[in-house]
C-alpha positions in Angstrom: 5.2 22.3 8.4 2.1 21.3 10.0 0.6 17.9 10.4 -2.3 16.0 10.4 -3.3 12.6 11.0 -5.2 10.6 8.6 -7.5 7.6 9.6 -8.0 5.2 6.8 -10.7 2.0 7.1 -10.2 0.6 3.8 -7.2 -0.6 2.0 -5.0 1.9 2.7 -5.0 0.4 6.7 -2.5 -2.0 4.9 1.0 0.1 5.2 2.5 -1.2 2.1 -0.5 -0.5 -0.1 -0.9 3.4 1.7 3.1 3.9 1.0 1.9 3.5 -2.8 0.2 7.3 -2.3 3.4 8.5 -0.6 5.9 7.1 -3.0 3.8 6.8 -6.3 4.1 3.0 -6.8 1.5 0.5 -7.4 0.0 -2.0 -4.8 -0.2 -5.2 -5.0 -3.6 -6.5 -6.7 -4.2 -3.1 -8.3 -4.7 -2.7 -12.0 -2.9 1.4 -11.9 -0.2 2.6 -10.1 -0.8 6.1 -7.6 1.2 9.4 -8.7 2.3 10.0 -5.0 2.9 12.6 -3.3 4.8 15.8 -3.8 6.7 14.9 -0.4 7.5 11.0 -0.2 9.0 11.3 3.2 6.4 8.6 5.0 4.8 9.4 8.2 6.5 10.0 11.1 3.9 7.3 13.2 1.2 5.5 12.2 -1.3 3.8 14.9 -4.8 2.0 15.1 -7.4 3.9 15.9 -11.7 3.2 16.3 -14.1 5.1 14.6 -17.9 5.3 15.4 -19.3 5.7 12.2 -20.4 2.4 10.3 -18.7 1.2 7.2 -19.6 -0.1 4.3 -19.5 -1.6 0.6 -20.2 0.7 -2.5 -19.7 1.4 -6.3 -19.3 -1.5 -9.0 -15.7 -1.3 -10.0 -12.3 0.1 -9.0 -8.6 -0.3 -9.9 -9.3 -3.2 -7.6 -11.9 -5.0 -10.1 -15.5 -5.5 -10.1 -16.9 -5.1 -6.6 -17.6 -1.9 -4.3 -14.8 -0.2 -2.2 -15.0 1.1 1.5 -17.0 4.1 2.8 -18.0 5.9 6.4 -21.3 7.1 6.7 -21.9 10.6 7.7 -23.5 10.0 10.9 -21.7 8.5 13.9 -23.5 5.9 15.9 -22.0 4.8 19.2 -22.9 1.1 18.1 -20.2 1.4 14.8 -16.7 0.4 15.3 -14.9 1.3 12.2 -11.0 0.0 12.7 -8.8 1.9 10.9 -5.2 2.9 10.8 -4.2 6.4 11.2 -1.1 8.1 9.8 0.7 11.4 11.0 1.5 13.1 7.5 2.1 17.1 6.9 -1.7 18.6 5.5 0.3 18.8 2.1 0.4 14.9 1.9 -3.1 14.2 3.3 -4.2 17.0 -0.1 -2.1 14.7 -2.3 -3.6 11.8 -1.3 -7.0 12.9 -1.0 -6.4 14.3 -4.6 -5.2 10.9 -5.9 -8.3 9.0 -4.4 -10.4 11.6 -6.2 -8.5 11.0 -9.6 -7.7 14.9 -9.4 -4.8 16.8 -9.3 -4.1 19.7 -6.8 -7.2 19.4 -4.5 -6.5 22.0 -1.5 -8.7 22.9 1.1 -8.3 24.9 4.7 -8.4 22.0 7.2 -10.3 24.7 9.7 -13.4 25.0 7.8 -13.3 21.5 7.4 -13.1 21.4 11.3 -16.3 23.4 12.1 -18.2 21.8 9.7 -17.2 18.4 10.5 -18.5 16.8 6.9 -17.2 19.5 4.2 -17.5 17.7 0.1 -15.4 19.7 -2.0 -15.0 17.6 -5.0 -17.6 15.3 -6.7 -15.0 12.3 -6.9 -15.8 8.8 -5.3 -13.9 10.3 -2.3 -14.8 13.8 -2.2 -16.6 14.8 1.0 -13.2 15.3 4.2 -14.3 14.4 7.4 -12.9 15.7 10.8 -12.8 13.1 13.5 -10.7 15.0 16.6 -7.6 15.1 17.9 -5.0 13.0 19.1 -1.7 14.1 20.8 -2.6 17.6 19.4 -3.1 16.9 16.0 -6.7 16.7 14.2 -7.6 13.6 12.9 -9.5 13.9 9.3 -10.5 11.2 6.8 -12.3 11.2 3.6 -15.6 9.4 2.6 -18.6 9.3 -0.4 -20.9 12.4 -0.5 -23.0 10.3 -0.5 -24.4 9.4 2.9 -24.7 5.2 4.2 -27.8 3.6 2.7 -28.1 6.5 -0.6 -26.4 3.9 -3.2 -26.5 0.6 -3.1 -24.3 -1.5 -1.4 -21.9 -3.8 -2.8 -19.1 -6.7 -1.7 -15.7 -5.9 -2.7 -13.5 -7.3 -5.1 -11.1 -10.5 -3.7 -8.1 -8.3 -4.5 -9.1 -5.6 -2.1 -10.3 -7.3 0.7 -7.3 -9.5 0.8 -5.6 -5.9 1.3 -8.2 -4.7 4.0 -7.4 -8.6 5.8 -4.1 -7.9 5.9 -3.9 -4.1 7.0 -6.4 -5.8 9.8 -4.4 -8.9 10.4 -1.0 -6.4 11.2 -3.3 -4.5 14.2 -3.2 -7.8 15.6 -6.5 -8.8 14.8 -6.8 -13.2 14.6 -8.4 -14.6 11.3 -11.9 -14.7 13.3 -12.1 -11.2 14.6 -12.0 -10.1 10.9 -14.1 -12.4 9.7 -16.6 -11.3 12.6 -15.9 -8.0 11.9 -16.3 -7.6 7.7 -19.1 -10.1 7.7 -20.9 -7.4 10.0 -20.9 -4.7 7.0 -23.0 -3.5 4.7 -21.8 -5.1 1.3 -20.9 -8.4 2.8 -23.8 -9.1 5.6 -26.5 -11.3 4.0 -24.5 -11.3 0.8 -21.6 -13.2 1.4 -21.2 -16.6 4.1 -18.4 -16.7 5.7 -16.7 -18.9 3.8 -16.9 -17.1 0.4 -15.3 -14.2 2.9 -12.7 -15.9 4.3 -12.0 -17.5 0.5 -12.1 -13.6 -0.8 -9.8 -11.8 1.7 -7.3 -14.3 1.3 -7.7 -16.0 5.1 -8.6 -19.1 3.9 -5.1 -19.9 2.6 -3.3 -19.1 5.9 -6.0 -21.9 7.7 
């Protein structure tokens, strides 16, 4: 059985709502539930990790309501920090979940072609380009983003229900109510679009104050 790790930066950083793609349950603020995994062991570790390639706000509704959902543009740029959460799951899992983000069914793929070409899209879903980001403790690190590249559709703030989930995946890593508020009111889809009271209303952070 081999394993991979997967780096999310959306709301699957929140644990509970990425066990929802392991176990096939529905998380918390989301309108469907996910048809999990073939294998609903959870991951053996899970860890923060920094990515440097910006993120940002896209699309105009999800199970999540109207308002965009996260993305990672294709080109990495040293002044990005994407915070994520990254899970060590068997490639089997990481194709399941990938599958379920796509709205497919049996999406597989061989995670070496994916490593030489860095940016492989193998599906037109909202999620269908896989993305290899290196290695940790000898595993390779993938994710999975738009095929469309930052800046190509236009961007757009999330819904309330799924930024509260991003807050709170962010708010576990340690992060106080004003690094997260510094950090999503830096991204595309919420910079010059939402102050930083309507964000701290939206994610849910204003309630904890």
């Amino acid at each position: 059985m081999k394993y991979v790790w997967y780096a999310s930066y959306g709301s699957n950083m929140n644990k509970d709502r990425f066990s929802c793609y392991i176990e096939g349950t529905q998380a918390e603020g989301s309108s469907e539930p996910e048809r999990g995994c073939r294998n609903c062991n959870p991951p053996l570790e899970d860890r923060s990790v920094e990515m440097e390639y910006p993120l940002y706000f896209s699309k105009q509704e999800s199970k999540w309501g109207a308002g965009g959902v996260a993305f990672i543009g294709h080109q990495p740029a040293a002044s990005s920090k994407t915070i994520g959460r990254m899970y060590l799951i068997t490639e089997e899992q990481f194709m399941d979940v990938a599958s379920q983000e796509n709205g497919i069914d049996g999406l597989e793929f061989d995670f070496e072609k994916i490593k030489e070409a860095r940016f492989l899209p193998l599906t037109e879903g909202w999620y269908g380009t896989i993305v290899y980001l290196g290695d940790c403790d000898g595993y390779p690190i993938f994710s999975f983003t738009s095929n469309h590249d930052m800046g190509e559709e236009e961007y757009v703030a999330p819904a309330p229900g799924y930024l509260r989930t991003i807050a709170k995946g962010l708010k576990a890593m340690g992060m106080t109510d004003d690094d997260i508020l510094d950090y999503l009111g830096e991204k595309n889809g919420l910079k010059s679009v939402k102050t930083r009271e309507q964000i701290k209303k939206d994610s849910g952070l204003a309630e904890r104050s």
